[in-house]
VOGU-3710 file (C-alpha; in Angstrom, 3 decimals, decimal comma):
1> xxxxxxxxxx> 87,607/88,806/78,250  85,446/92,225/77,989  86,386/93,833/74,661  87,840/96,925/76,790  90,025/95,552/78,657  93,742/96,634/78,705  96,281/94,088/80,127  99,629/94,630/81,081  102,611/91,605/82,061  104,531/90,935/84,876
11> xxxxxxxxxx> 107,844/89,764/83,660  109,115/87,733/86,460  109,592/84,656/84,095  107,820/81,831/85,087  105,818/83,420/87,713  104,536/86,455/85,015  100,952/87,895/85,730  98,754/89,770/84,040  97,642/93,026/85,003  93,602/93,318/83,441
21> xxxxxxxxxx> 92,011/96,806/83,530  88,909/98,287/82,666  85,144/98,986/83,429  82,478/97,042/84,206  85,216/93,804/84,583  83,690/93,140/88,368  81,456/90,559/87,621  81,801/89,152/84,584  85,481/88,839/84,303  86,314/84,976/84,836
31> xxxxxxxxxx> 89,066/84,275/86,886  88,769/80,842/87,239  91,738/79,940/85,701  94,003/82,052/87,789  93,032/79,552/91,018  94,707/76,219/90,857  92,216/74,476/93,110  88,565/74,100/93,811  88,342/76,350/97,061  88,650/80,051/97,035
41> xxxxxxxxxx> 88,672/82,332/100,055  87,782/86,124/99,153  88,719/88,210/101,756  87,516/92,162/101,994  86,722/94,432/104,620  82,870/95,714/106,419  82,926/98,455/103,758  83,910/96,633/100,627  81,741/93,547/101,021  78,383/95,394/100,600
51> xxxxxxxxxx> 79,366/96,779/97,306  81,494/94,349/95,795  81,384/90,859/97,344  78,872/89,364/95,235  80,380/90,397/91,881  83,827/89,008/93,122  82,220/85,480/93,548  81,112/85,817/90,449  84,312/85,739/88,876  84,602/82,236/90,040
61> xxxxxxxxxx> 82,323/80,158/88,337  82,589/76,642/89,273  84,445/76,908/92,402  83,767/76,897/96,311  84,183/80,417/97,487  84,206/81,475/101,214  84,695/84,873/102,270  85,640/86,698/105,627  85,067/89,689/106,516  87,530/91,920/108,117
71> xxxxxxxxxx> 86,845/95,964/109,869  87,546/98,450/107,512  90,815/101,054/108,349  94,638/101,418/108,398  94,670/100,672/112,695  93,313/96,979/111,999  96,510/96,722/109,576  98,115/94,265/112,555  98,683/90,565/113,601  95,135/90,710/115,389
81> xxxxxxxxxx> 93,213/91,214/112,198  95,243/88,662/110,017  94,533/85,861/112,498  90,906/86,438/110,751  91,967/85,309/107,974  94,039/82,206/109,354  90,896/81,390/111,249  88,770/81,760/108,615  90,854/79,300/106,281  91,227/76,555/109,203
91> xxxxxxxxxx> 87,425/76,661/110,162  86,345/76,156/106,669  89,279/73,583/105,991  91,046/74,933/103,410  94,253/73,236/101,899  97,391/73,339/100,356  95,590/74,292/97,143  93,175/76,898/98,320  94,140/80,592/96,368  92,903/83,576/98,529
101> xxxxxxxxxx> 91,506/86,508/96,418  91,954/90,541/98,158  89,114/92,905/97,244  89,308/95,489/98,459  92,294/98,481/99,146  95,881/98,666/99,903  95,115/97,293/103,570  93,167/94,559/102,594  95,400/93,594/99,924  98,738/93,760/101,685
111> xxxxxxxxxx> 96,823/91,229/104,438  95,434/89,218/102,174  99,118/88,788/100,189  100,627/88,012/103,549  98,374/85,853/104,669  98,862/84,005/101,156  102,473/83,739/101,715  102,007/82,292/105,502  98,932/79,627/105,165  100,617/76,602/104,900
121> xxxxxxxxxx> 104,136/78,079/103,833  102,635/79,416/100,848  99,445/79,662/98,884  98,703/81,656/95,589  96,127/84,850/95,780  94,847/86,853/93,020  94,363/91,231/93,852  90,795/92,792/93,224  91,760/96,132/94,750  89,026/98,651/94,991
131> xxxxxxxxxx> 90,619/101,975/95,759  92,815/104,310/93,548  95,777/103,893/95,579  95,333/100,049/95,716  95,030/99,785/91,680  98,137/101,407/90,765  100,499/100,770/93,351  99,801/98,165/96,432  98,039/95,257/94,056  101,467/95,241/91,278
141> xxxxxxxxxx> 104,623/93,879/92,807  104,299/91,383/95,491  104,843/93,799/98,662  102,707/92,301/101,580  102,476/92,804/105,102  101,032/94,280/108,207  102,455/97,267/110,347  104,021/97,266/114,030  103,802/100,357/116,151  107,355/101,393/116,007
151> xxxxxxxxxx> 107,303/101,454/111,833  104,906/100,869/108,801  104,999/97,690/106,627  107,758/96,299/108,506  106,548/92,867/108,650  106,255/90,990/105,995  106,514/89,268/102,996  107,195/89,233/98,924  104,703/87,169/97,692  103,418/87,797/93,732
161> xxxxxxxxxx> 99,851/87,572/92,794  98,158/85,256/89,958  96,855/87,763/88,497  95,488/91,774/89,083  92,266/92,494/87,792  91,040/96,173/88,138  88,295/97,677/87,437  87,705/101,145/87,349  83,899/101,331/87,982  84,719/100,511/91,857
171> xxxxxxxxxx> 86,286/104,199/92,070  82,883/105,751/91,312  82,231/104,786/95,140  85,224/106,411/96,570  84,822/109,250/98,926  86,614/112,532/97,542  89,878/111,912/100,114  90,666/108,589/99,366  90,654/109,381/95,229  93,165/112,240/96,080
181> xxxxxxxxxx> 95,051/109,714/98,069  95,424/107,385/95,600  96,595/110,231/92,848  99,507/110,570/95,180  101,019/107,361/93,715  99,939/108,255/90,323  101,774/111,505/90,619  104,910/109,633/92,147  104,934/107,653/88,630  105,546/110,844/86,809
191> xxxxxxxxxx> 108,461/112,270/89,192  110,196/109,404/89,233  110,437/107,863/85,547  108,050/110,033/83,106  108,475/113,209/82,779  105,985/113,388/79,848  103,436/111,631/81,875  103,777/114,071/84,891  102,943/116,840/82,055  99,838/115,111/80,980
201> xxxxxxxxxx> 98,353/114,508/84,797  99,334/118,350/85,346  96,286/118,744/82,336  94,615/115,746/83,052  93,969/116,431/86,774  90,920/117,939/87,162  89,189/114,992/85,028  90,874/112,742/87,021  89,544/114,268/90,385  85,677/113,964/88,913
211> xxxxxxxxxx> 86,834/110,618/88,016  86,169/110,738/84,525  86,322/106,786/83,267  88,588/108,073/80,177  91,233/109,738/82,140  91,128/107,310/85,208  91,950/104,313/83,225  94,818/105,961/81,013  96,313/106,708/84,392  95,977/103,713/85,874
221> xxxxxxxxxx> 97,630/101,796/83,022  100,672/104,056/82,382  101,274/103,717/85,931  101,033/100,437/86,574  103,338/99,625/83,259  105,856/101,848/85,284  105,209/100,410/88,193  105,945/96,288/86,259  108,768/97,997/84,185  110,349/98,367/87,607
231> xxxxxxxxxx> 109,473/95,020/89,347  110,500/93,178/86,161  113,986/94,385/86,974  114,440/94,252/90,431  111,244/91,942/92,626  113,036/92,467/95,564  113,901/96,209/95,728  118,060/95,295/95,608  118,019/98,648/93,969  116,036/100,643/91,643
241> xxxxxxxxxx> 112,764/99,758/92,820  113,371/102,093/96,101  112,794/104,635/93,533  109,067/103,868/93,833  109,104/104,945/97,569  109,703/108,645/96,775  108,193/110,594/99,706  107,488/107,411/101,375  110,093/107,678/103,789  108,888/111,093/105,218
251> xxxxxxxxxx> 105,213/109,920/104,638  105,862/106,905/106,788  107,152/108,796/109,293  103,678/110,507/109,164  101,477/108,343/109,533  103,687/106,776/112,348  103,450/109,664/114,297  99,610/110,782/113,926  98,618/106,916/114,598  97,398/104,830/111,908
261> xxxxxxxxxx> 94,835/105,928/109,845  94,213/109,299/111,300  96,686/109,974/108,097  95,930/108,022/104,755  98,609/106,740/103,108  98,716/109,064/99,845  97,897/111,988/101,887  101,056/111,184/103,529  103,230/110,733/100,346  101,828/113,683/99,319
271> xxxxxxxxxx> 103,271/115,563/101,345  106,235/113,550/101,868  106,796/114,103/97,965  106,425/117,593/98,520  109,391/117,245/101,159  111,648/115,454/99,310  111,690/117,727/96,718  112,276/120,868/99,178  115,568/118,654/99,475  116,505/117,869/96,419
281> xxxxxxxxxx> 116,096/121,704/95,369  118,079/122,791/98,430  121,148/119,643/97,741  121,107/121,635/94,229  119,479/118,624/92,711  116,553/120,625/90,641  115,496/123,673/90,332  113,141/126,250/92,033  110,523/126,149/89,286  110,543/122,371/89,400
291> xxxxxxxxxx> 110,112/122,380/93,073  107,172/124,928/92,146  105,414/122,197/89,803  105,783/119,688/92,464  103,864/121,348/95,314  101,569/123,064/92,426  100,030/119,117/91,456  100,132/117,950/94,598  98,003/120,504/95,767  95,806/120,340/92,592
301> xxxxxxxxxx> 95,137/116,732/93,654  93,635/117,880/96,945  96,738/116,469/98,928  98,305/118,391/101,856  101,397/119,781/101,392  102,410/120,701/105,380  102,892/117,483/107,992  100,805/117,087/111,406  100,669/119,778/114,236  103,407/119,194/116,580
311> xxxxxxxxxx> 105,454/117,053/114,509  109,350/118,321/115,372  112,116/117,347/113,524  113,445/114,741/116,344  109,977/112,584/115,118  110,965/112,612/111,768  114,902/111,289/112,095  113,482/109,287/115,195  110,888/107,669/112,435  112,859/107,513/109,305
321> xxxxxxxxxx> 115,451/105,653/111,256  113,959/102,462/111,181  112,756/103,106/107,153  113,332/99,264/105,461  115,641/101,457/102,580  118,218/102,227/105,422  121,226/100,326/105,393  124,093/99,359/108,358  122,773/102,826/110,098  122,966/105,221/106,856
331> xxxxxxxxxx> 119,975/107,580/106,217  118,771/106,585/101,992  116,470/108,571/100,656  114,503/108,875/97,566  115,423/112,095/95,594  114,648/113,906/92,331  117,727/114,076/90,137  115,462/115,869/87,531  111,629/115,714/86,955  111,175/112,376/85,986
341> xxxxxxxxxx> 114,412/110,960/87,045  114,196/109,884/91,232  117,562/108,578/92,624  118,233/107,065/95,898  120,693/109,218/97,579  122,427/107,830/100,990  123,523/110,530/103,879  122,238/113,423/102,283  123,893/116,670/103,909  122,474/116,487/107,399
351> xxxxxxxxxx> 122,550/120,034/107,347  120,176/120,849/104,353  118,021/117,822/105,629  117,947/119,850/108,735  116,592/123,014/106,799  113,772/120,911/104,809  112,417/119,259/108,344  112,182/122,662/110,250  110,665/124,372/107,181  107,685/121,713/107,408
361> xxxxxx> 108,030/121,608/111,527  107,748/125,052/111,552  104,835/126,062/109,618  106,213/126,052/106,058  108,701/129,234/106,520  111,739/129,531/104,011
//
């Protein structure tokens, strides 16, 4: 193991993982013993796979690796795309004891996972993600799937990896929106449980944004040790691991409505994060100022902070009401209780929900 490296552990007992992060591990990290078996399928995407494919086979000395190849966006997140892989793996006659490895971002990674979790009732995969938003949220937890066109992420699967291995060198090739993207979730760490980390990325932001190496990988390890403090306690989001869809529910809605990938996803959460806290300061929850520091690093990450032209308040409550967090009917939403402290609050007042939608509908009045 590289002398840098930094590993974190998913507690989930006998099915722990580690979490290894660093630079330069692409290549020369061996994760051999994380596949079971002598066959390994890598799969990435048309923009990945020039980059990064050969280093990933690398990482796999001794072993048979195939790869396949998927197109590259959020749209191609769909049961179309994922057959790829299945055809891949029965072409190339892969068993029982093949692990599939995901390089590549959130899209290729949620695929990938559910793919794993199909192919034969169940084979293991390891996550290489690539992107900012992949490496600290997406890759940690077990969350796979593909989307339908009435609601993100609503089929799918849990289905932990082997192991995460992250390295932060692959961000130097990120264009400008999708590193702001991924500093959505990164922000979202410091609402929900870490106050004194959301201090430090309000003075740590602009290094983070010329991807300084330093910065980049102290933020992704303090968020991804939030992220397996969570999934440690509750894998299957029984509870408090909604907390780690702040803004997602408004976000979703989003990206729903302006078609996949026309939004990213963090640029969505951004803004959704924005919105929640609009409600939370209006339901009394926290305080003007707060709100203020909120849409201040949100916008310092390059995020928007308004939702797409013509959006009307009947597409968001239209959208939201098929969120996965809902529950017999009832409306739960992620909420700040405090910077730093998210709760999940069910049925908020329909009336001051009402006055955070048309603010946002309407142009971003008072």
């Amino acid at each position: 193991m590289p002398s840098a490296t930094r590993e974190l552990k998913v507690d989930l007992g006998d099915r722990s993982y580690p979490i290894l992060i660093g630079a330069g591990l692409l290549g020369k990290q061996d994760l051999s013993t994380y596949a079971a078996g002598q066959q390994v399928m890598i799969v990435t995407n048309e923009t990945v796979a020039p980059l990064y494919l050969a280093a990933a086979e690398r990482c796999f000395p001794g072993k048979n690796v195939d790869h396949v190849v998927l197109p590259d966006g959020e749209k191609f997140k769909d049961w179309q795309t994922l057959n790829l892989i299945f055809d891949a793996l029965l072409e190339r006659r892969h068993t029982r004891k093949t692990t599939l490895v995901a390089l590549g971002g959130g899209v290729v990674g949620d695929m990938t996972g559910f793919a794993a979790a199909c192919y034969q009732r169940g084979v293991p995969f390891i996550q290489i993600p690539t992107t900012l938003l992949s490496q600290v949220d997406s890759s940690v937890g077990g969350k796979t799937g593909i989307n339908h066109p009435l609601g993100k992420n609503m089929i799918g699967a849990f289905h932990q990896p082997e192991a995460v291995l992250i390295d932060a060198d692959t961000l130097q090739t990120l264009p400008e929106r999708e590193v702001a993207a991924g500093l959505a979730e990164v922000i979202k760490y410091g609402l929900i449980r870490d106050a004194a980390f959301l201090a430090w990325l309000e003075e740590s932001m602009a290094r983070l944004s010329s991807l300084e190496p330093g910065a980049l990988i102290e933020a992704i390890y303090r968020s991804c040790a939030c992220k397996a403090e969570v999934v440690a306690q509750d894998e299957r989001e029984g509870g408090l691991r909604a907390v780690l869809n702040l803004g997602h529910t408004f976000g979703h809605a989003i990206e729903t409505f302006a078609g996949y990938g026309e939004w990213l996803h963090g640029e969505a959460v951004g803004s959704g994060m924005v919105m929640a806290a609009d409600l939370s300061r209006r339901l009394g929850m926290i305080s003007e100022a707060d709100q203020a520091r909120v849409d201040r690093i949100v916008g310092q990450a390059g995020l928007p902070t308004s939702v797409p032209a013509g959006m009307q308040p009947d597409d968001f409550r239209r959208l939201m009401a098929v969120d996965k967090k809902n529950i017999d009917g009832a409306l739960r939403l992620v909420l700040l209780n405090a910077l730093g402290d998210a709760v999940i609050v069910a049925d908020a007042n329909p009336d001051r929900l009402q006055e955070t939608l048309s603010r946002f509908c309407q142009g971003m009045g008072c």
